[in-house]
C-alpha positions, 0 to 999 in steps of 0.5 A: 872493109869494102868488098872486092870486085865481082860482088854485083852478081855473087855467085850462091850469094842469097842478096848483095848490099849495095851501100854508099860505103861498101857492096858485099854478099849475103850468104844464107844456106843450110850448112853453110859454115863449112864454106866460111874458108872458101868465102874469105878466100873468095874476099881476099881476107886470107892474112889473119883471122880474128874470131870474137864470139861468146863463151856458148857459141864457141863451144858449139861452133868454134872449132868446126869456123876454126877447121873451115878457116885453117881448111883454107889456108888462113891463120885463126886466133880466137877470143870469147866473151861471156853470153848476155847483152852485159858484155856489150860494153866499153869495157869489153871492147877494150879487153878486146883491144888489148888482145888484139895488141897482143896478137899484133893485129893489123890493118887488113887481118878480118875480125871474124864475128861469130855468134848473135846480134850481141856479138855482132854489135860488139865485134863490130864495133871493136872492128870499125875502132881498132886501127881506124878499121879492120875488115869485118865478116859477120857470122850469125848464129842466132835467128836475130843476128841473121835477119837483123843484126849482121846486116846494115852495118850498125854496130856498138855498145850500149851505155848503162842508160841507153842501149847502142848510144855508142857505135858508128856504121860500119859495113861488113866484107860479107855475112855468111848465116847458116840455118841449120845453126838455127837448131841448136838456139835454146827455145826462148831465144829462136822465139825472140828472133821471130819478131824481127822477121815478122817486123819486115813483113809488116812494114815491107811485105805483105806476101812475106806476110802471107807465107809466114801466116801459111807456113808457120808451121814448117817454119816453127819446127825449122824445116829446111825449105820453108825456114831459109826461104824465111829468112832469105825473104827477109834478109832481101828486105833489110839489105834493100833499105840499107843499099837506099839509106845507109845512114837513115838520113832520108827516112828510108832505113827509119822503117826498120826501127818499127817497134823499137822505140818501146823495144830500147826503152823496156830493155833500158828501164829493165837494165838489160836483163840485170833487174831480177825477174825483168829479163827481155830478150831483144825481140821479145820487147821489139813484139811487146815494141810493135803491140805498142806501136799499133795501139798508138796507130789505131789511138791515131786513126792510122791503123784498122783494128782488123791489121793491129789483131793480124799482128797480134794473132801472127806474134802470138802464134810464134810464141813472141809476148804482146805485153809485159808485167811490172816493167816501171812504165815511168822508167820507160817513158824516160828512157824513151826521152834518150832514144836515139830517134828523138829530134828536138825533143820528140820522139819519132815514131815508126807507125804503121797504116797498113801491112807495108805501108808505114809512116813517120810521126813525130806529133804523137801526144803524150796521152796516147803513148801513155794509155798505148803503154798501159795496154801492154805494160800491164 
């Protein structure tokens, strides 16, 4: 799993990850796929490669990942699951297993994640299981999954009560994203990837705040320069909290959970997207997670009204929802009970106090979660 020597100052790398367990290079570009070959080459994973990916990514991009890893010398076998956070399963996984035994994977062949954070989570996680650990390359093709899912080595599957509850942390060898795959997103789920960028500006970086607010634009219709300067931007914050706190033990990566506290429990309380007419993409219920999060800060006297309608107005203009219609608010509150978040029997919240200053709370009363849910649960 860890990466090899020289990756302190990767050549073409957009970051390098520096975690306790492992240090890996992040590369971000446009048609960056048909280097995927060189770069596993460059890792020494050139055994055998795995690819799991979903049914419509492969269909898009399997073959042309299969040439970039034959290109290069290295034996590929592929898997595909069907599309939807559902096949993030214990059950899947262990199909997975089962083909893997088939295929006589071994201790050092590379389990090549391609697709969105759905695929990333579960590819991942079936890695870090099969064989106490089989190298990882995560291969984004989602918005989502190139500025969050790939990078931090959180993987897992969800539990039919809570999403993620069953995983470990388990870094790749490397990610590779390529932006030009940006293109072929349906709509709605280019949309839902927004929130998570947007999420590290407001919790991390005002300037990258400021660029999304002036080039939105350019970003919106995925124009090259201002679109991977996006998401490098991005990337470069996610990669510098986990190198500080890989396994949010210090508080550090906590940040990262802004928004997720509601986020996780919409998407429990609507059962993933099984409850006809109550399906949320994962970024679409982190937004609905961050309106709700700045209606608790400003409820607290954390956060200014002006820095809550900036968020909104920002969201908005990116086509992410601010509120949800007929979504079980005590659904919701029980699922938030299960979150991973909670100690000793509280809910800790990511809140904000300004753009890139954050705080932790744990001491957030019941009726300011309730009247903050009953502003975007409508």
């Amino acid at each position: 799993m860890t990466a090899g020597p020289g990756y302190a100052a990767t050549p073409g790398a957009a970051c390098v990850v520096r975690a306790a367990s492992a240090t890996y290079p992040v590369y971000i570009d446009w048609n960056a796929l048909f280097d995927l070959g060189l770069r596993l080459r460059e890792a020494g994973l050139t055994a055998q490669a795995y690819i799991v990916s979903d049914e419509t990514v492969f269909a898009g991009y399997g073959k042309q990942v299969e040439a970039a890893l034959a290109q290069a010398d290295i034996p590929v076998a592929s898997y595909t699951v069907p599309p939807g956070e559902a096949s993030k399963s214990l059950d899947t996984a262990a199909a997975i297993y089962d083909w893997l035994i088939q295929r006589r994977a071994e201790r050092g062949h590379v389990v090549v994640a391609l697709g969105g954070g759905m695929v990333t989570d579960l590819a991942g996680y079936v890695a870090a299981t099969y064989l106490r650990g089989l190298p990882l390359v995560h291969v984004p093709t989602s918005l989502l999954a190139m500025v969050d899912a790939a990078i931090g080595g959180k993987v897992a599957v969800n539990h039919p009560q809570a999403k993620n509850t069953i995983g470990a942390f388990y870094q790749p060898s490397l990610v590779l994203a390529d932006v030009a795959a940006l293109r072929s997103l349906p709509p709605r789920e280019l949309t839902s990837g927004w929130a998570e960028l947007i999420k590290h500006a407001l919790i991390l970086d005002p300037d990258l705040l400021a660029f999304l607010e002036e080039r939105a634009g350019g970003v919106l219709r995925l124009e090259p320069e201002p679109t991977t300067e996006a998401i490098r931007r991005s990337v470069a914050i996610k990669a510098k909290i986990v190198s500080e706190d890989e396994r949010e033990e210090t508080g550090r990566r906590t940040v990262l959970n802004y928004g997720h506290t509601v986020a996780h429990a919409i998407e429990a309380a609507t059962e993933y997207g099984r409850l006809p007419g109550q399906g949320f993409l994962h970024g679409e219920a982190v937004a609905i997670g961050m309106t709700a999060a700045a209606a608790v800060a400003r409820r607290m006297g954390l956060l200014s009204a002006d820095v809550e309608q900036r968020q909104r107005d920002l969201l908005e203009r990116f086509g992410l929802p601010t509120r949800a219609e007929g979504v079980d608010r005590t659904a919701v509150l029980a699922a938030m009970a299960l979150d991973k978040k909670v100690r000793a029997g509280a809910v800790r919240w990511v809140l904000l106090e300004d753009v890139g200053r954050t705080v932790l709370r744990d001491d957030v009363p019941q009726v300011v979660v309730e009247d903050a849910l009953g502003e975007v649960l409508v």
